[in-house]
C-alpha positions as CSV (number, residue, x, y, z in Angstrom):
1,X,0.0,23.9,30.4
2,X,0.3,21.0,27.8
3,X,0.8,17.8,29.4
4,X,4.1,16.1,28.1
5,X,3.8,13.5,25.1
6,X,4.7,10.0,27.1
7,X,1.2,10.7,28.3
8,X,-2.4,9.9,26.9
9,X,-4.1,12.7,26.5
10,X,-4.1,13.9,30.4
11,X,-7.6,16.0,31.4
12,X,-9.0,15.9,28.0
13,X,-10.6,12.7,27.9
14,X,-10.9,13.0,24.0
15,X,-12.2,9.9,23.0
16,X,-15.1,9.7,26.0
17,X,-16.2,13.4,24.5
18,X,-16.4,12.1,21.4
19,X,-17.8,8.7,22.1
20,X,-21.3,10.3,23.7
21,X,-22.2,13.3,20.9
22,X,-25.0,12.6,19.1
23,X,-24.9,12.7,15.2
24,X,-25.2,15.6,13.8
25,X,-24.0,18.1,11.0
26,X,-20.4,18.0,12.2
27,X,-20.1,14.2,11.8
28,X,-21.8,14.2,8.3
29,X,-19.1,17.1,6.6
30,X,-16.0,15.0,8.0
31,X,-17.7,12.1,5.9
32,X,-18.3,13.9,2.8
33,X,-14.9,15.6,2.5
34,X,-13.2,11.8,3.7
35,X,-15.7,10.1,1.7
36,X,-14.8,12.6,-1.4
37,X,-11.1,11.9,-1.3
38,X,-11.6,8.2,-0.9
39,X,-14.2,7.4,-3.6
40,X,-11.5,9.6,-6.0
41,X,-8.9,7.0,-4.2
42,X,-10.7,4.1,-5.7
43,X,-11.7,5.3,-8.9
44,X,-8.2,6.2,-10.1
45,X,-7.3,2.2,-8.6
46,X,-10.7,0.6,-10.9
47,X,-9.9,2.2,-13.7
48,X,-6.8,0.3,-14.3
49,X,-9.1,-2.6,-14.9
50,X,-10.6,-0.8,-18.5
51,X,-7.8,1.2,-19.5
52,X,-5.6,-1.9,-19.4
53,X,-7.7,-3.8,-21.7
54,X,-8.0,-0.7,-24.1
55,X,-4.3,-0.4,-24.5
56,X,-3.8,-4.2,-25.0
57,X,-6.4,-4.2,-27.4
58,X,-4.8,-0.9,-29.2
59,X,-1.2,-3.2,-29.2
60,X,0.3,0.2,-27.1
61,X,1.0,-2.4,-24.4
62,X,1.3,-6.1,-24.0
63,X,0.4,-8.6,-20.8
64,X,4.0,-8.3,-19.4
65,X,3.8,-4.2,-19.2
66,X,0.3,-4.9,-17.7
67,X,1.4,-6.6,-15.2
68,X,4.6,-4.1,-14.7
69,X,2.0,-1.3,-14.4
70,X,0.0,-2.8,-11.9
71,X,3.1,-4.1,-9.9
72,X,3.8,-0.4,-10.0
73,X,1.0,0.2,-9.0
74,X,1.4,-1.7,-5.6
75,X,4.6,-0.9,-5.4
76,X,3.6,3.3,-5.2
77,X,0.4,2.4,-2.8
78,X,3.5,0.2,-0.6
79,X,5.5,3.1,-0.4
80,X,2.6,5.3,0.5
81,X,1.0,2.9,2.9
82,X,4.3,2.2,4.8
83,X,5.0,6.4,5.1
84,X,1.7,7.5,5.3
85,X,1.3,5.5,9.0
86,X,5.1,7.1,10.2
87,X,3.9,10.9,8.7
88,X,0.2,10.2,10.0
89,X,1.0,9.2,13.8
90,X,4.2,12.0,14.0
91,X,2.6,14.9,11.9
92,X,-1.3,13.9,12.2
93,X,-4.0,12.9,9.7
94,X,-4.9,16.5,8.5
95,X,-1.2,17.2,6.9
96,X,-1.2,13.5,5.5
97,X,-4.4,13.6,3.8
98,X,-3.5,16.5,2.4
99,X,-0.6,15.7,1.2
100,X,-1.9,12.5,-0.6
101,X,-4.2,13.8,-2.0
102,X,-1.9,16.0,-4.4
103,X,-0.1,13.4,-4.8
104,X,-2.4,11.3,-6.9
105,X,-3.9,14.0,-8.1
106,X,-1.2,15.4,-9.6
107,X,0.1,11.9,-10.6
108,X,-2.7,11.6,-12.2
109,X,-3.1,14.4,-14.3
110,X,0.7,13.6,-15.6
111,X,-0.7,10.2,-16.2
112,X,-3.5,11.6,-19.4
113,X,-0.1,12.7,-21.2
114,X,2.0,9.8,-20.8
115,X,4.1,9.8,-24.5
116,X,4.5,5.9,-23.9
117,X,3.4,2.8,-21.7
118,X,7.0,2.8,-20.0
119,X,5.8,7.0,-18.9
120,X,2.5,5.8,-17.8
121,X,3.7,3.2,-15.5
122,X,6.5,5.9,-14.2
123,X,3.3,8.2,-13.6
124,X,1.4,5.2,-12.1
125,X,4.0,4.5,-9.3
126,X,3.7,8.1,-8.1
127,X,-0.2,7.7,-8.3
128,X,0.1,4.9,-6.8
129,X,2.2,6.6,-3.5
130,X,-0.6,9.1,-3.0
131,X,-3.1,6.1,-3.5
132,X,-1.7,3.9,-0.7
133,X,-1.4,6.7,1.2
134,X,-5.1,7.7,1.3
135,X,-7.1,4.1,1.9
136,X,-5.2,4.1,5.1
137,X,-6.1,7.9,6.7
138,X,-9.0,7.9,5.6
139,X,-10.9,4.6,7.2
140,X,-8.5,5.3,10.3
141,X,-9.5,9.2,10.6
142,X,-13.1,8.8,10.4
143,X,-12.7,5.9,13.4
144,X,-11.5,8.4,15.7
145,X,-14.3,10.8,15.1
146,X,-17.3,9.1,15.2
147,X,-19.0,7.5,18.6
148,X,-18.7,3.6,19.1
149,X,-22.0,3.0,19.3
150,X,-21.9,3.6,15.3
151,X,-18.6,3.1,14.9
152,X,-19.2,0.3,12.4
153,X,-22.0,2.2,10.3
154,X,-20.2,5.1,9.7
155,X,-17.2,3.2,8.2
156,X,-19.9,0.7,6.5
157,X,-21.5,4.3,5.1
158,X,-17.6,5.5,3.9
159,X,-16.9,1.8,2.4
160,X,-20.3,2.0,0.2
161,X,-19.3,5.6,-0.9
162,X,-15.7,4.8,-1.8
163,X,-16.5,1.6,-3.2
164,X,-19.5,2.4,-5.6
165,X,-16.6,3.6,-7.3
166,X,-16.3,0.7,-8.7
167,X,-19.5,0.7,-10.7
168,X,-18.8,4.4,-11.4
169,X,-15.5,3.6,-13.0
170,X,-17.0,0.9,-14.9
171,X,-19.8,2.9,-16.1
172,X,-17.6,6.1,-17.2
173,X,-15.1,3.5,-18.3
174,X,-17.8,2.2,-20.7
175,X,-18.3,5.6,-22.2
176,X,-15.4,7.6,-21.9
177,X,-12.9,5.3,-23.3
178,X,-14.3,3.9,-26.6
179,X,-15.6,7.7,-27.4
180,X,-12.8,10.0,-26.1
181,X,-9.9,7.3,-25.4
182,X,-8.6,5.9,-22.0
183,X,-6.4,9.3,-21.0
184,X,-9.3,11.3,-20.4
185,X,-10.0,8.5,-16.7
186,X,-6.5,10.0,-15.6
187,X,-7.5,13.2,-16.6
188,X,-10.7,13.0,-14.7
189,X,-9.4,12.3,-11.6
190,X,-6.7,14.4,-11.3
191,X,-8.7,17.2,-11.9
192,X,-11.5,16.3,-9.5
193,X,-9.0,15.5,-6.9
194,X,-7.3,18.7,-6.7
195,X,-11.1,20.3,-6.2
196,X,-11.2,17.8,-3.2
197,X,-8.1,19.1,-2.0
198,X,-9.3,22.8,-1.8
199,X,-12.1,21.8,-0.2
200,X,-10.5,19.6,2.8
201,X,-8.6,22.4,3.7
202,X,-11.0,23.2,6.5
203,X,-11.1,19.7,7.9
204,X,-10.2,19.5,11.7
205,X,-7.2,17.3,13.3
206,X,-8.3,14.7,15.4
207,X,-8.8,15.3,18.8
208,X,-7.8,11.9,19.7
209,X,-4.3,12.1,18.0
210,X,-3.4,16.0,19.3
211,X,-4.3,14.7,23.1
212,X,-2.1,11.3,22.4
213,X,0.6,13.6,21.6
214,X,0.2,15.7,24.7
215,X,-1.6,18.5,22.9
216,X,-4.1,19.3,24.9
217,X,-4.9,22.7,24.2
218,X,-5.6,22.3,20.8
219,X,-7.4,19.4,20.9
220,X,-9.5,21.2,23.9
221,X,-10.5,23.8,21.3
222,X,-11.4,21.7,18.5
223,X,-13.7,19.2,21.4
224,X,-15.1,22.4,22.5
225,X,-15.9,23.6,19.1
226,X,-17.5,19.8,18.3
227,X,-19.7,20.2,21.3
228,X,-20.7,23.9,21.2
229,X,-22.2,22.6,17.9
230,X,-23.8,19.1,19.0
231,X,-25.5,20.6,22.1
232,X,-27.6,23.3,19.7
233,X,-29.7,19.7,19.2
234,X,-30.0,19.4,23.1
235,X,-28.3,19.1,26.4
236,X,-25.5,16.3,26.1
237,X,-24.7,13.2,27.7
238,X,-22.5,12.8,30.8
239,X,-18.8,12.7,30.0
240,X,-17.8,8.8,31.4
241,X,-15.2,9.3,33.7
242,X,-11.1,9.5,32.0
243,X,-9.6,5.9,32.7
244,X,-6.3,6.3,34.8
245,X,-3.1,8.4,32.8
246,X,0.2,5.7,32.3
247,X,3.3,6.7,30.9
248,X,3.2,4.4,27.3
249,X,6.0,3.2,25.2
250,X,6.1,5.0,22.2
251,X,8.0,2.4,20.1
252,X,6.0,1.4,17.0
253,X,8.0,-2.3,17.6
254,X,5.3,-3.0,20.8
255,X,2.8,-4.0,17.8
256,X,5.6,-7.3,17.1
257,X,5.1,-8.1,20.4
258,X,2.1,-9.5,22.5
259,X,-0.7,-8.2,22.9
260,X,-0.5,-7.1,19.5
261,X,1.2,-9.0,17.6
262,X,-1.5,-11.4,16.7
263,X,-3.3,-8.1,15.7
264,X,-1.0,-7.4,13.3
265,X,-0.7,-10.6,11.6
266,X,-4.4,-10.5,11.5
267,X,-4.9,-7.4,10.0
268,X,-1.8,-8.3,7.7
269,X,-3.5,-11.5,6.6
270,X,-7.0,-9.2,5.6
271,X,-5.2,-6.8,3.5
272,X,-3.4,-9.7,1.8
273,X,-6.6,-11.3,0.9
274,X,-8.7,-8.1,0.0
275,X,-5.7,-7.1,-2.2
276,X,-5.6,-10.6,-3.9
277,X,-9.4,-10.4,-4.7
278,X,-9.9,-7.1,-5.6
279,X,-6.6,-6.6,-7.9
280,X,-5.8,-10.7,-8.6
281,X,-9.3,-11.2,-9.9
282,X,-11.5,-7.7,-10.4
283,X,-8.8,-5.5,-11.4
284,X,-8.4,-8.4,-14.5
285,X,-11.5,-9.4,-15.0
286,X,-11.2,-7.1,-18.1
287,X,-8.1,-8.5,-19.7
288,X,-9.5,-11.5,-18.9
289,X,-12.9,-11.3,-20.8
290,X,-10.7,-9.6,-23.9
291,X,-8.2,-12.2,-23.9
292,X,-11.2,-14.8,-23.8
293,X,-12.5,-13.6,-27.0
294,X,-14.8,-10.5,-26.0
295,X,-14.5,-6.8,-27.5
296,X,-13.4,-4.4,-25.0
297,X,-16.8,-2.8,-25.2
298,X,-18.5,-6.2,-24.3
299,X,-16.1,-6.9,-21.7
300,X,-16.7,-3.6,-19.7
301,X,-19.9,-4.1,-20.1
302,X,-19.8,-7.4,-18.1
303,X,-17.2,-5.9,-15.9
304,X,-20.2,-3.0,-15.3
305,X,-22.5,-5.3,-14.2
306,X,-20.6,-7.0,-11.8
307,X,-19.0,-4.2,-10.5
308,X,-22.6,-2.9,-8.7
309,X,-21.3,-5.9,-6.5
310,X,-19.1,-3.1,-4.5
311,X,-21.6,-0.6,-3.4
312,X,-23.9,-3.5,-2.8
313,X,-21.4,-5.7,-0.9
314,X,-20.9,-2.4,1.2
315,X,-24.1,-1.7,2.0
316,X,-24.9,-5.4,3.0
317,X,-21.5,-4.7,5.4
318,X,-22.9,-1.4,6.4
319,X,-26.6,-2.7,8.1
320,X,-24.9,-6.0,9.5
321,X,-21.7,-4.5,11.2
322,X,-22.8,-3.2,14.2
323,X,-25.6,-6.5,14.6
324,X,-23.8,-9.7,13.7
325,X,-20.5,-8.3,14.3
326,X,-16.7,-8.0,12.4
327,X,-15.2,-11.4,12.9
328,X,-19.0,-13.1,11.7
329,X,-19.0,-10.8,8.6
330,X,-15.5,-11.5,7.5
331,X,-15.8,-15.2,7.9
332,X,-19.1,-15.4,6.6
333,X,-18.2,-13.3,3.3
334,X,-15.1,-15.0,3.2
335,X,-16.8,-18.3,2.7
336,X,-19.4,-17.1,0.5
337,X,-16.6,-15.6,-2.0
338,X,-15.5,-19.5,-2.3
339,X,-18.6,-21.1,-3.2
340,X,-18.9,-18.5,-6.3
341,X,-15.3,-18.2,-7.0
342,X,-15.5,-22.0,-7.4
343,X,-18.9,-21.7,-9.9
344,X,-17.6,-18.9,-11.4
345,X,-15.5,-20.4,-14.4
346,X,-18.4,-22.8,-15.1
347,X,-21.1,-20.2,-15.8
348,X,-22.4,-19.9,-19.8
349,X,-21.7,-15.8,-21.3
350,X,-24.9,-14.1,-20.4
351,X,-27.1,-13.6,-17.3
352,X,-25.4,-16.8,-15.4
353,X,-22.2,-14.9,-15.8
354,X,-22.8,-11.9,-14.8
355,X,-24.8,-13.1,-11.8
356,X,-22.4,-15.2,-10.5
357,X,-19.8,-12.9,-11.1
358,X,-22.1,-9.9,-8.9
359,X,-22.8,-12.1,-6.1
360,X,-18.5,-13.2,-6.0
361,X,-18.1,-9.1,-6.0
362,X,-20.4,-8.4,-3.5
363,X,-19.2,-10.8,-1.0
364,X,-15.7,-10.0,-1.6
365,X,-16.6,-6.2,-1.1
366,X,-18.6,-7.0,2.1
367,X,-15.8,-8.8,3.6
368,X,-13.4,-5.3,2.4
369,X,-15.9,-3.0,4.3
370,X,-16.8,-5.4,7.7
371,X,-12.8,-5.8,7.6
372,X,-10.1,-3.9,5.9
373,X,-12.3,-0.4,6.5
374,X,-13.7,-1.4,10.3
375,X,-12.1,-3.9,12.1
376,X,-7.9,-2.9,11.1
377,X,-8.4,0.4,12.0
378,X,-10.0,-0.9,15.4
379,X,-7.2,-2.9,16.3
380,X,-4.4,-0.5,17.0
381,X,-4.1,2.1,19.9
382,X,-4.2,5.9,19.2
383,X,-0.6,6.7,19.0
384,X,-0.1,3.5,16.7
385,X,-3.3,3.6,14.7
386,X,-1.6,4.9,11.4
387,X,1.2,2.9,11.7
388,X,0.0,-0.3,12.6
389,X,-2.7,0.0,9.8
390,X,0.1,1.1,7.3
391,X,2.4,-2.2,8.9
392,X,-0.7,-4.4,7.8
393,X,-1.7,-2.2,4.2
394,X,2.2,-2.7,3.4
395,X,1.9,-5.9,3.6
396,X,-0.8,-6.3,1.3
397,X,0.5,-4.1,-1.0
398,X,3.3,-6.0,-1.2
399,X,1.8,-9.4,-1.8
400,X,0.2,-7.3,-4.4
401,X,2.7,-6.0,-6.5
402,X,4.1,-9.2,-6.6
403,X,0.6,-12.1,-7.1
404,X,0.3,-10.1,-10.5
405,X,2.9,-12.0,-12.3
406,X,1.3,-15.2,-10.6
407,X,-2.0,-14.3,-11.9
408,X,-0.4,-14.2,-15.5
409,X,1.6,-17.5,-14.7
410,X,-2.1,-19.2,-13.3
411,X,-4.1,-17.7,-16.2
412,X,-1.5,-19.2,-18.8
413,X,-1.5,-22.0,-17.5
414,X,-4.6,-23.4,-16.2
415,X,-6.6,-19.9,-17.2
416,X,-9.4,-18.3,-15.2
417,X,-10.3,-21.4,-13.7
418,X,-6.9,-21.7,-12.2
419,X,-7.1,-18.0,-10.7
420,X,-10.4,-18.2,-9.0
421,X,-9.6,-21.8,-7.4
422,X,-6.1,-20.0,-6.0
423,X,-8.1,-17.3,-4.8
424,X,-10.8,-19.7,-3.1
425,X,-7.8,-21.6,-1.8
426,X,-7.0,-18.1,0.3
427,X,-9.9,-17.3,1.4
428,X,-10.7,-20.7,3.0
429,X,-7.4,-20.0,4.9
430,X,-8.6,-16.7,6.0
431,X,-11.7,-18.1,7.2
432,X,-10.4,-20.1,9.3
433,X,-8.0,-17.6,10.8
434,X,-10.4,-15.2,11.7
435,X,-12.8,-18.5,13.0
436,X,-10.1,-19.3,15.5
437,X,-8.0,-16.0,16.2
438,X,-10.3,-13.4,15.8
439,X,-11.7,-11.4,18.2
440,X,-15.0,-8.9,18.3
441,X,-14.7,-5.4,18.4
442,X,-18.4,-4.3,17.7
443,X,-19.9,-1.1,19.6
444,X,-16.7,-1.3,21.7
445,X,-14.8,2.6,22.6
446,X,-11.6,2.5,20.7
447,X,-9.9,2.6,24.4
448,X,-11.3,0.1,25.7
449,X,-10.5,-2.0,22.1
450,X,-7.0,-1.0,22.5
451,X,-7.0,-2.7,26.2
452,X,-8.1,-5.9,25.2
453,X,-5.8,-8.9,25.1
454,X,-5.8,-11.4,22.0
455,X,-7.6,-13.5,24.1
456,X,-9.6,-10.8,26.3
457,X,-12.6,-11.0,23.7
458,X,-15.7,-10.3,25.6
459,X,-16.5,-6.9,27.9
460,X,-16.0,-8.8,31.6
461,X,-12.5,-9.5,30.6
462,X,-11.7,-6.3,28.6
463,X,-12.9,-4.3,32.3
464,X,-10.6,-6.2,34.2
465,X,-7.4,-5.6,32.2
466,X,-8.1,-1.6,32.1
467,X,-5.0,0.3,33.6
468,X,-2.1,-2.3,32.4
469,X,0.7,0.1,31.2
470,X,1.5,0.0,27.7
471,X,-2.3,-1.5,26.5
472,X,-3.9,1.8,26.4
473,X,-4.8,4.7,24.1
């Protein structure tokens, strides 16, 4: 009999089950068919960056509808963000990565026909919905599969895949768009995405979410299937023992209020800053090169350059994740990004350039993997995961949608200069944040994460509060 779904997951002991499987096969198809959707994610988001300085340069659009289509933009991925965490927590991760999925795919595809720039920014909010959407199931879903002891690898491993879209998006950019003309990126993508979306079909729920809804049978079977699998490699490990079952709250409004609220503001403040630096400085870098005298071929060819930044950035997050920690990576990135934001402006056209601008890329993308794709996801219990990354996602996307007519203001009127030194001006904040407030979550279960006070930061402590109703799964 299914145990009723005020309580965590009673007899299944999901996240323990999962916690102690080796890796093996299993772990490696949920990260190609998350990874698959994700890089797509991001390459429909980068290539606003080259088809935005095409159309200016063609005189189909102007600045002002530039900005309008990337506010759009934002305001789609808002929408999505916000809905995905309610549909996600009350229908699970399966029905909402699916349904994202079509969305931009199909959004996308409408996108390659658009008769005008007012219809391609109507297409690009409904991209932009199943975009939003996507970046926040997928970084949570792969957390509640694989075991804490890689926890931070395997999300490192899923931020380099999704983000060397960048580069790929550049470097098809730089091709596609002078020879064939900018609709064939949307065309691309939608088309590729809805082969995604056949193949993800077969993807499991997780086990973690069906026993925090009470749904224990189901999650039983797709546990037992996960381990009859794992043990072909060897007997397993010992199950550690189910921590005691509570009754929980299931009001989303508990993540306003202590413990979590400072998690929330936390995670709020990362996806403010990550949006800011990769869509108030990358996403225009472009625009910004044309409107500083380069061709549009010359200035995706910088933008290429720069771009490896992301899969390097990622893979720098990826190795030091699980040894220095989140909270070290995110301030230590975050600092870095302002010492080459700063030089940035001052660098000759050339190599110095394009260095400078690779090494500001990469440490913006390592602080995106070590903390917008581990440490949100990380913050929030089980039955709030979706939602309380979606609260924070929202509110980046909102600050989003709404920087971009800033940017144009700051770029008018003190030009790139102006942008980067508002943009180091952020970052020094979020350093210091995360110095102060921030709290380590490396090679901890997501249970035990979930138990830990704002101020409960270190094992001894995180033991002792175990059991306190309304902290758990």
């Amino acid at each position: 009999m299914q145990a009723q779904s005020g309580w965590q997951g009673m007899g299944v002991n999901a996240g323990a089950r999962l916690d102690r499987l080796p890796i093996g096969r299993f772990h490696w198809r949920i990260l190609a068919l998350i990874g698959a959707g994700m890089f797509l994610d991001a390459f429909d988001i980068y290539l606003a960056g080259g088809v935005l300085g095409a159309v200016l340069k063609e005189g189909w659009s102007t600045l002002e509808l530039n900005a309008a289509f990337v506010s759009a933009t934002f305001a789609g991925m808002t929408l999505g963000a916000w809905f995905s965490g309610i549909l996600g927590d009350r229908f699970g991760r399966r029905f909402c990565y699916q349904l994202n999925l079509a969305i931009f795919g199909l959004g996308s595809i409408a996108a390659a026909f658009a008769p005008t720039m007012t219809a391609l920014i109507a297409a690009r909010l409904v991209i932009g919905i199943g975009l939003g959407a996507e970046i926040v199931i997928g970084y949570a879903t792969l957390t509640e599969f694989v075991p804490a002891a890689s926890r931070g690898r395997w999300i490192g491993l899923l931020a380099v895949i999704t983000n060397f879209s960048l580069f790929a998006s550049s470097m098809v950019g730089l091709w596609v768009i002078p020879t064939f003309g900018w609709r064939y990126m949307f065309g691309i993508v939608g088309v590729l995405a809805m082969v995604v979306w056949v193949m993800r079909k077969s993807m499991p729920e997780s086990p973690r979410w069906l026993a925090s809804k009470g749904r224990t049978a189901e999650a039983e079977a797709i546990l037992s299937a996960i381990e009859a699998e794992a043990a072909r490699k060897g007997p397993l490990a010992p199950v550690a023992p189910e921590p005691p079952q509570v009754p929980r709250d299931g009001s989303v409004w508990q993540l306003f209020q202590p413990p979590y609220l400072g998690r929330t503001l936390l995670g709020s403040l990362l996806h403010i800053v990550v949006g800011f630096s990769l869509y108030g400085f990358i996403g225009w870098l472009p625009t910004f090169l044309i409107k500083g005298g380069h061709s549009v071929v010359s200035s995706l060819g910088y933008t290429s350059l720069m771009s490896l930044g992301g899969p390097v950035g990622s893979l720098i997050g990826f190795a030091i994740a699980d040894v220095i920690g989140r909270k070290a990576s995110i301030v230590g990135s975050s600092l870095a990004a302002v010492v080459f934001g700063i030089a940035y402006p001052f660098m000759p056209d050339g190599a110095p350039l394009v260095i400078v601008g690779f090494l500001l890329v990469t440490s913006i993308y390592v602080m995106l993997a070590t903390g917008f794709a581990m440490y949100v996801p990380e913050l929030f219990p089980t039955r709030y995961r979706m939602r309380g990354t979606a609260i924070c996602a929202t509110a980046g996307r909102i600050t989003t949608a709404l920087v971009q007519f800033v940017v144009v203001a700051i770029f008018a009127w003190q030009g790139l200069a102006g942008v980067l030194l508002t943009l180091a001006g952020v970052l020094v904040f979020q350093a210091l944040a995360f110095l102060v407030f921030g709290f380590e979550t490396k090679g901890r279960a997501l249970e035990e994460v979930s138990e830990l006070s704002n101020t409960a930061a270190t094992p001894q402590a995180a033991t002792a509060g175990r059991g306190i109703a309304g902290q758990g799964v």
